[in-house]
Backbone as a printed PyTorch tensor [residue, N CA C, xyz], in Angstrom:
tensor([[[ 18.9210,  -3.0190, -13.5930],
         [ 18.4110,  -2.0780, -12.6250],
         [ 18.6430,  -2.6500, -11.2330]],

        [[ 19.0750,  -1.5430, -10.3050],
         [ 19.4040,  -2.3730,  -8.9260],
         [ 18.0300,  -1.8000,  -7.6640]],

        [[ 18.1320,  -0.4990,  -8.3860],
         [ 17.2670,   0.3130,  -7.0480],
         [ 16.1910,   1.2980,  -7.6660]],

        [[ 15.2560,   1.8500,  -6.8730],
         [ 14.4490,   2.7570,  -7.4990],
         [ 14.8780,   3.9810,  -7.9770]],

        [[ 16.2720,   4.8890,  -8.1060],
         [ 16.2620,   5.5700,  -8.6690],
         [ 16.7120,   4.8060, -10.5440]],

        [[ 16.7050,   3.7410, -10.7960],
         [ 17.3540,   3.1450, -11.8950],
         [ 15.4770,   2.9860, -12.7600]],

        [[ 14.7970,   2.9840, -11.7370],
         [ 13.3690,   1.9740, -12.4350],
         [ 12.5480,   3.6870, -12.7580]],

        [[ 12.8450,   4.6690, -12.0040],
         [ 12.7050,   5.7910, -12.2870],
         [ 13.0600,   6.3590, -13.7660]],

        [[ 14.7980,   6.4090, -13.5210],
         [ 15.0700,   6.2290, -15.1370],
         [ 14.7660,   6.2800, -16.2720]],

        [[ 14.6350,   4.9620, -15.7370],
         [ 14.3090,   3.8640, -17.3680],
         [ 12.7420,   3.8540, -17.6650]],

        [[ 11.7360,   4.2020, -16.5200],
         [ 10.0740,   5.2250, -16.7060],
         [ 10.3330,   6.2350, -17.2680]],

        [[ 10.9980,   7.0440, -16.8170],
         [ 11.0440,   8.3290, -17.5990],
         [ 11.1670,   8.2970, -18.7320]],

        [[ 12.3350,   7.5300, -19.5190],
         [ 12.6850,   7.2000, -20.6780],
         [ 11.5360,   6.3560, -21.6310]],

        [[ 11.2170,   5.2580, -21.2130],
         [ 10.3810,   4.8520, -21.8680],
         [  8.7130,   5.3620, -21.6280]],

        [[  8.3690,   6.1670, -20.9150],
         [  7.3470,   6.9170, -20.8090],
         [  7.3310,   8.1660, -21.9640]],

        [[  8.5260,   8.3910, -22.4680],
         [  8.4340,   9.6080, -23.2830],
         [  8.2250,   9.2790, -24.6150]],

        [[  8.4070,   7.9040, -24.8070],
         [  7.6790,   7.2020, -26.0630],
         [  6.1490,   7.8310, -26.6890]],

        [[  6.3040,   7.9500, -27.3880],
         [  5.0440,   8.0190, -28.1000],
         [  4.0110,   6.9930, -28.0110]],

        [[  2.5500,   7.4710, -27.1110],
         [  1.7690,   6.4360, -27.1000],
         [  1.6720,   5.3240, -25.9090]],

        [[  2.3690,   5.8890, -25.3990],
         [  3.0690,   5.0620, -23.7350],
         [  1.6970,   5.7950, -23.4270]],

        [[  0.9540,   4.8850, -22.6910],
         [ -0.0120,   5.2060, -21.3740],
         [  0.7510,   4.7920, -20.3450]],

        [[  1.4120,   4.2320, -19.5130],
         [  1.8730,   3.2270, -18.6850],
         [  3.2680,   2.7440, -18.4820]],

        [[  4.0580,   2.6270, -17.1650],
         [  5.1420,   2.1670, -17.5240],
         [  5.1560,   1.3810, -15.7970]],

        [[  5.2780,   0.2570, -15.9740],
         [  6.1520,   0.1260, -14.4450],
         [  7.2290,  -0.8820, -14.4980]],

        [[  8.6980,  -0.0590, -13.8650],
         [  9.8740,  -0.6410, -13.9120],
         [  9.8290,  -1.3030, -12.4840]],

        [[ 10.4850,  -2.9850, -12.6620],
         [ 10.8400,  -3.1710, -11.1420],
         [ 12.2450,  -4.0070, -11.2420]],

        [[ 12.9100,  -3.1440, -10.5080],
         [ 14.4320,  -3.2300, -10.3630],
         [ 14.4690,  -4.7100, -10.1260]],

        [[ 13.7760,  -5.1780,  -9.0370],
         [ 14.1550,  -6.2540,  -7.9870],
         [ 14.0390,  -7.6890,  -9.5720]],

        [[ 12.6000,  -7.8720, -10.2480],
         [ 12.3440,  -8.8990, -11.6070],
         [ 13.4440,  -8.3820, -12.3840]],

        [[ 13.4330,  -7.0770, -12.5290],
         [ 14.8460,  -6.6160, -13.9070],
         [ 13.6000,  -6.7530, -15.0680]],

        [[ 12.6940,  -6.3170, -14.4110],
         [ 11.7690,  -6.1520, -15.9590],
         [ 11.0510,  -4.6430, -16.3630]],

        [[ 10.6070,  -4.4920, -17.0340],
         [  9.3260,  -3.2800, -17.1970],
         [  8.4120,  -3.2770, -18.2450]],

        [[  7.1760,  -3.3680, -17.3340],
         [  6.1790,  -3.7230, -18.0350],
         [  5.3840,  -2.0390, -18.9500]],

        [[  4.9140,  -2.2170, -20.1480],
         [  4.6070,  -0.8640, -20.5510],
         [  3.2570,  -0.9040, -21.4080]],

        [[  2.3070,   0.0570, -21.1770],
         [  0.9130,  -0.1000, -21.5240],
         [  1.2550,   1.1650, -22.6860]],

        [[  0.8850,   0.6510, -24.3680],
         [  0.5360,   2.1810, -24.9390],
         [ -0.3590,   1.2430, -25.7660]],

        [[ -1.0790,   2.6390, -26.2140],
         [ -2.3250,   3.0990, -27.1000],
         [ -1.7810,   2.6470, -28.8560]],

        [[ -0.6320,   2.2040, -29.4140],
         [ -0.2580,   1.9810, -30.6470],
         [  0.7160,   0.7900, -30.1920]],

        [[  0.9680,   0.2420, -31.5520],
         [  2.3850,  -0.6260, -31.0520],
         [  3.8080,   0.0350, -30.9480]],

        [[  5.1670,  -0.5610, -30.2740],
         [  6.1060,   0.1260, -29.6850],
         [  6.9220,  -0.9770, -30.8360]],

        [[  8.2270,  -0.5380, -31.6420],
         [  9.0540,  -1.2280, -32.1040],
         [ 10.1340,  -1.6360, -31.0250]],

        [[ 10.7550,  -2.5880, -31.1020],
         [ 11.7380,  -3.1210, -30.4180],
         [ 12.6880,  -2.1980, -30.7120]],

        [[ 12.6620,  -1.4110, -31.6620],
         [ 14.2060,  -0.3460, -31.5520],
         [ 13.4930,   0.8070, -30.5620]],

        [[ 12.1670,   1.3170, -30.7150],
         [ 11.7860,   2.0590, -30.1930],
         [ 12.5390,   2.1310, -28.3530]],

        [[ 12.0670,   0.9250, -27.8660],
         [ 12.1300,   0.2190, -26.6800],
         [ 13.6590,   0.3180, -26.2320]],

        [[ 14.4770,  -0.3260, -27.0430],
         [ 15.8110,  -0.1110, -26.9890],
         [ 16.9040,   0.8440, -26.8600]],

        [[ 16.1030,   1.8590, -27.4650],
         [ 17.0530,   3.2490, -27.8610],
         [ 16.3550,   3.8620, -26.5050]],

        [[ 15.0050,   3.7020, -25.4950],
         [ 14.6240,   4.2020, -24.6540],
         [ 15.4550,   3.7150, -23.8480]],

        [[ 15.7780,   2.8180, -23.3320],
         [ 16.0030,   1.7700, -22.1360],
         [ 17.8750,   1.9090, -22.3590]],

        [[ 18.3880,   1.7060, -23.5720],
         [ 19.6200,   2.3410, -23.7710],
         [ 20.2290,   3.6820, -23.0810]],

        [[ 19.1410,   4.7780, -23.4520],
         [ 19.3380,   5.9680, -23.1490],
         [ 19.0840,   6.3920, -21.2280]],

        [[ 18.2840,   5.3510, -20.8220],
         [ 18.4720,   5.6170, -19.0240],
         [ 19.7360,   4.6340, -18.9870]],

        [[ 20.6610,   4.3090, -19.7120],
         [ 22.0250,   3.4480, -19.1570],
         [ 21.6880,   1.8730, -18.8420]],

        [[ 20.7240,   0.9960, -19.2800],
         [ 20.6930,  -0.0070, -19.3730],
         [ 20.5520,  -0.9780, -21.0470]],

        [[ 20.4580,  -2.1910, -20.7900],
         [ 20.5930,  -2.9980, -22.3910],
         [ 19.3670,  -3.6550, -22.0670]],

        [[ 18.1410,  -3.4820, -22.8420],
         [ 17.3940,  -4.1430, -23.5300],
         [ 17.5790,  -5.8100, -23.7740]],

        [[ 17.3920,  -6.8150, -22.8460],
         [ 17.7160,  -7.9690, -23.0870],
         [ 16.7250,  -9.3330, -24.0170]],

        [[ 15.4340,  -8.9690, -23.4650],
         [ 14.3360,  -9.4040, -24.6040],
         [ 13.2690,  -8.3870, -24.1530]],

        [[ 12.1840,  -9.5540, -25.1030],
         [ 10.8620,  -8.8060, -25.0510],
         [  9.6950,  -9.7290, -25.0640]],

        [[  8.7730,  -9.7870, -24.0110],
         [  7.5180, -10.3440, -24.4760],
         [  6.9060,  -9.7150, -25.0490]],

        [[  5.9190, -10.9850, -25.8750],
         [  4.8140, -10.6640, -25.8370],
         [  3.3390,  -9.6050, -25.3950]]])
């Protein structure tokens, strides 16, 4: 992600997750942090973050 229309994106996308309360992308870390109500699978996450045009590189905790 370089700029805020990219962190937009990749919110939108992973906001439409099931169970997402929360999303905040920040271009500048290259991270996004995401609050939901169930757990999120790492494919879940991937196929979101895939689909705004970026790669999924890890995952915390």
């Amino acid at each position: 992600m370089s700029c805020g229309h990219c962190e937009k994106s990749v919110s939108a996308e992973v906001a439409a997750l099931p169970g997402v309360t929360e999303v905040a992308a920040d271009a500048k870390a290259g991270t996004v942090t995401v609050s939901a109500s169930a757990p999120l699978s790492e494919e879940q996450l991937r196929a979101a973050v895939d689909e705004a045009g970026f790669a999924l590189v890890g995952q915390a905790a």
